[in-house]
C-alpha positions in Angstrom: -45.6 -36.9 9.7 -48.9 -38.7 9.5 -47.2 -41.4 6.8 -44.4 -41.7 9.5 -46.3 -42.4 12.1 -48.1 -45.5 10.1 -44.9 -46.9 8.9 -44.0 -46.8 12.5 -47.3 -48.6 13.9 -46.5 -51.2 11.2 -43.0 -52.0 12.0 -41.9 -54.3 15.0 -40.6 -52.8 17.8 -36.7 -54.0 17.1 -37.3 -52.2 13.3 -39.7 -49.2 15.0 -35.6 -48.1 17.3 -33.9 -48.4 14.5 -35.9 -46.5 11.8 -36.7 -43.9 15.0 -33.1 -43.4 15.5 -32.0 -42.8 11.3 -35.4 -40.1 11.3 -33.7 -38.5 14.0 -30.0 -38.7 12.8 -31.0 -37.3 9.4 -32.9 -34.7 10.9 -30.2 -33.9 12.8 -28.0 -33.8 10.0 -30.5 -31.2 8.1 -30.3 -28.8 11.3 -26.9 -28.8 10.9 -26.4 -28.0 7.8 -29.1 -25.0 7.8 -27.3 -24.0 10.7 -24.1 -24.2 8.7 -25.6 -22.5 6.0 -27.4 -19.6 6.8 -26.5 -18.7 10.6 -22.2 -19.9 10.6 -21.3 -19.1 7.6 -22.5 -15.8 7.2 -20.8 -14.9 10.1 -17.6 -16.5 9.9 -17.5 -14.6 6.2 -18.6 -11.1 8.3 -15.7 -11.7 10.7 -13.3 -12.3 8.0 -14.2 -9.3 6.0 -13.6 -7.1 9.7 -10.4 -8.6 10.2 -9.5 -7.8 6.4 -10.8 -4.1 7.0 -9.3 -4.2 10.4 -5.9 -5.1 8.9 -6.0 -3.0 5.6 -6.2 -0.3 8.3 -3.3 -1.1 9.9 -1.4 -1.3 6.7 -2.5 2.0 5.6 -2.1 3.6 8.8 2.3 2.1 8.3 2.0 3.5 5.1 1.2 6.6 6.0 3.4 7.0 8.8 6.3 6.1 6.1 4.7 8.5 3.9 5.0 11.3 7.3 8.6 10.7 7.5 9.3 11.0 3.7 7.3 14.4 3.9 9.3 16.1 6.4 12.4 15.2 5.6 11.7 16.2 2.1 10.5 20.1 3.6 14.0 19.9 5.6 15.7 19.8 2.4 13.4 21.5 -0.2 13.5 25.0 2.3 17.3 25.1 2.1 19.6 27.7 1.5 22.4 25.3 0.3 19.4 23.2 -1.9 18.1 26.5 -3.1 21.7 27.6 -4.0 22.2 23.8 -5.7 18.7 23.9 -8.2 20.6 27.2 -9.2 24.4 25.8 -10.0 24.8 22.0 -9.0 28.2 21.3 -7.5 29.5 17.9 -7.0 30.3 19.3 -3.1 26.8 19.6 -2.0 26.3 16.2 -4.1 28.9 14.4 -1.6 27.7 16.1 1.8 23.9 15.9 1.6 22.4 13.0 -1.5 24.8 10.1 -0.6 22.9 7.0 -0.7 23.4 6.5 3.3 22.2 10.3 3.6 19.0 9.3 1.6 18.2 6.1 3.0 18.4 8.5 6.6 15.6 10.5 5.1 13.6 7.4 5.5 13.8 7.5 1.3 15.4 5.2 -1.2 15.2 7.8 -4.3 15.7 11.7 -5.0 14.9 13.8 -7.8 15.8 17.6 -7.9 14.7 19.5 -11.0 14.6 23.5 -11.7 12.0 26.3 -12.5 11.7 24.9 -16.6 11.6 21.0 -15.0 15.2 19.8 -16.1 17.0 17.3 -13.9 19.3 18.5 -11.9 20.2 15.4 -9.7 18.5 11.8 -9.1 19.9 9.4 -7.4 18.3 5.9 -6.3 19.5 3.7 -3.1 18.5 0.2 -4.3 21.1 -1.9 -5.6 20.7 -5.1 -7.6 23.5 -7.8 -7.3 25.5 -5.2 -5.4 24.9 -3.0 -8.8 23.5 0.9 -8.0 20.8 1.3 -10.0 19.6 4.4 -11.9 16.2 6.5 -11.1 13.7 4.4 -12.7 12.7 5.9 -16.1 9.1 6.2 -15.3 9.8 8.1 -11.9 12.0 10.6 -13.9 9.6 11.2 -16.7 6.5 11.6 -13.4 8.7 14.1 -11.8 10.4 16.0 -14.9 9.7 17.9 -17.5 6.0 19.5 -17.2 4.5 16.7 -15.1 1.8 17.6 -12.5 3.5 17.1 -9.1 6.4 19.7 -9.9 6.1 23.0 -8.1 4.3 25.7 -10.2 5.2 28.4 -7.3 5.9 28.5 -3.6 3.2 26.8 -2.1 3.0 24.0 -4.9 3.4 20.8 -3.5 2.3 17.1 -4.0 2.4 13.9 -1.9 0.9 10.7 -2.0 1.3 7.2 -3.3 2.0 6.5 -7.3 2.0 2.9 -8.9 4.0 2.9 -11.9 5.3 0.3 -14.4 8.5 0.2 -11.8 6.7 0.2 -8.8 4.6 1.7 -6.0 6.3 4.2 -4.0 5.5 7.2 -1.9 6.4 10.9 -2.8 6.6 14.1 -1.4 7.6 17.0 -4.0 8.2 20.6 -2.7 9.2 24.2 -4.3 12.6 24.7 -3.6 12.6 27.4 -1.4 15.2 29.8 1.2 15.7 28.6 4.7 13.3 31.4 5.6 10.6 29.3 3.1 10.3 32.7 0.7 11.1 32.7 -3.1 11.1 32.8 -5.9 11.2 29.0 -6.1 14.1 27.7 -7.9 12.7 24.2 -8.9 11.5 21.2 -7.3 12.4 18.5 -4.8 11.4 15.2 -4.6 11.5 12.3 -2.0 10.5 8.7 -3.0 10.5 5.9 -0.8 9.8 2.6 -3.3 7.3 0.5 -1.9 9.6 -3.0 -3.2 10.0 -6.3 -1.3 12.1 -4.9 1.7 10.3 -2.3 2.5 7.0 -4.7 3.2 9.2 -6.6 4.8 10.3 -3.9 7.4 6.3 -3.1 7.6 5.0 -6.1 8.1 8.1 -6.8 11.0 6.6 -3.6 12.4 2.5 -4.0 12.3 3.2 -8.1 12.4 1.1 -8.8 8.9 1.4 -10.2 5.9 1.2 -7.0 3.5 0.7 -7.5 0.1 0.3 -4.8 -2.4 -2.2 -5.4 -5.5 -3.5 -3.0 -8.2 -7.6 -2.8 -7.7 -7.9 -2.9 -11.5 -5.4 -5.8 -12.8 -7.4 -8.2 -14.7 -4.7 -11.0 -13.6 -6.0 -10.7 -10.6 -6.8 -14.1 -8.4 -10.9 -15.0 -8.0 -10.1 -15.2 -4.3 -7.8 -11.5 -4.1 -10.5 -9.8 -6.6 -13.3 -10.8 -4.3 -11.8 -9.5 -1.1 -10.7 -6.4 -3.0 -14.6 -6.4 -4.0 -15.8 -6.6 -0.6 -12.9 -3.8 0.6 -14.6 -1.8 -2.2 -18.4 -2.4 -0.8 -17.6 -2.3 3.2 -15.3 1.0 3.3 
């Protein structure tokens, strides 16, 4: 300061404005930018990170009100006398008045999977179409819910529910023991409600919460920089 005050004395007064006025700008400038750097930015980055968190709770919150609807529609058909009846001796009637695609999709679902006590398939059926095409169960959902897989029943209060990402997918499931209308036993299998988390479906969600969902897997390596770090910061904040 004591350097800039001799330069000053030494300058004429035209020269003294002007060199006056540039200190002053650059200063300025400098308060700015610390301003910029260490008082807005921070907080523009903390009010960002809230309104992710504030936003991935409304998604999850959808989610899980899909996820609601899939459960008790599932219990309506898993404690069933005709379902319990059907796990026993399929029939192509009960096929026709109850797993039509327009009955599934009406269950708030878009696939179904009933299996019996040893974990065979009895009946799957899936809702989504591809150029007007019906297509199958996907065969990583069959072998999840099949066979000797953790989320079939193992008795009559065994069941599972939650949300699965597969090679096909991500969808929500609800799997119950097929039970009597009464909910007694012995179970006679298992059945399963799965509504596929695919383009549509985050259309209908976002139209419903008014966001942009996107769904990522937290460990994909192709990850963006930009999605990872959010993720990161999700990870850190919650």
């Amino acid at each position: 300061m004591l350097m800039l005050w001799y330069i000053l004395c030494a300058m004429k007064p035209r020269f003294r404005v002007l060199f006056s006025v540039v200190v002053l700008l650059m200063f300025a400038f400098l308060m700015i930018y610390i301003a910029s750097a260490f008082i807005v930015r921070p907080k523009l980055e903390s009010l960002e990170n809230t309104n992710i968190q504030q936003n991935t709770t409304r998604s999850i919150y959808a989610m899980k009100a899909e996820g609601n609807i899939v459960s008790a529609n599932t219990l309506s058909y898993s404690d069933w006398d005709d379902t319990y009846q059907f796990a026993q001796k399929p029939s192509q009637t009960y096929i026709n008045a109850n797993l039509t695609d327009t009955n599934i999709q009406s269950l708030g679902a878009s696939m179904v999977i009933v299996t019996n006590t040893q974990g065979q398939i009895v009946y799957s059926g899936n809702t989504l179409q591809k150029n007007n095409l019906d297509l199958a169960v996907p065969t990583d959902v069959l072998s999840d819910f099949s066979g000797h897989s953790m989320f079939l029943a193992k008795g009559v209060s065994s069941s599972h529910h939650g949300l699965l990402s597969l090679k096909s997918g991500i969808i929500i499931f609800q799997s119950n023991p097929i039970l009597t209308s009464l909910g007694t036993g012995p179970y006679q299998g298992t059945f399963t409600l799965a509504l596929a988390l695919n383009e549509a479906e985050l259309t209908k969600l976002n139209n419903q919460t008014a966001l942009s969902m996107q769904l990522y897997n937290a460990s994909d390596t192709g990850l963006s920089q930009d999605i990872a770090s959010k993720i990161s910061n999700l990870k850190v904040n919650t």
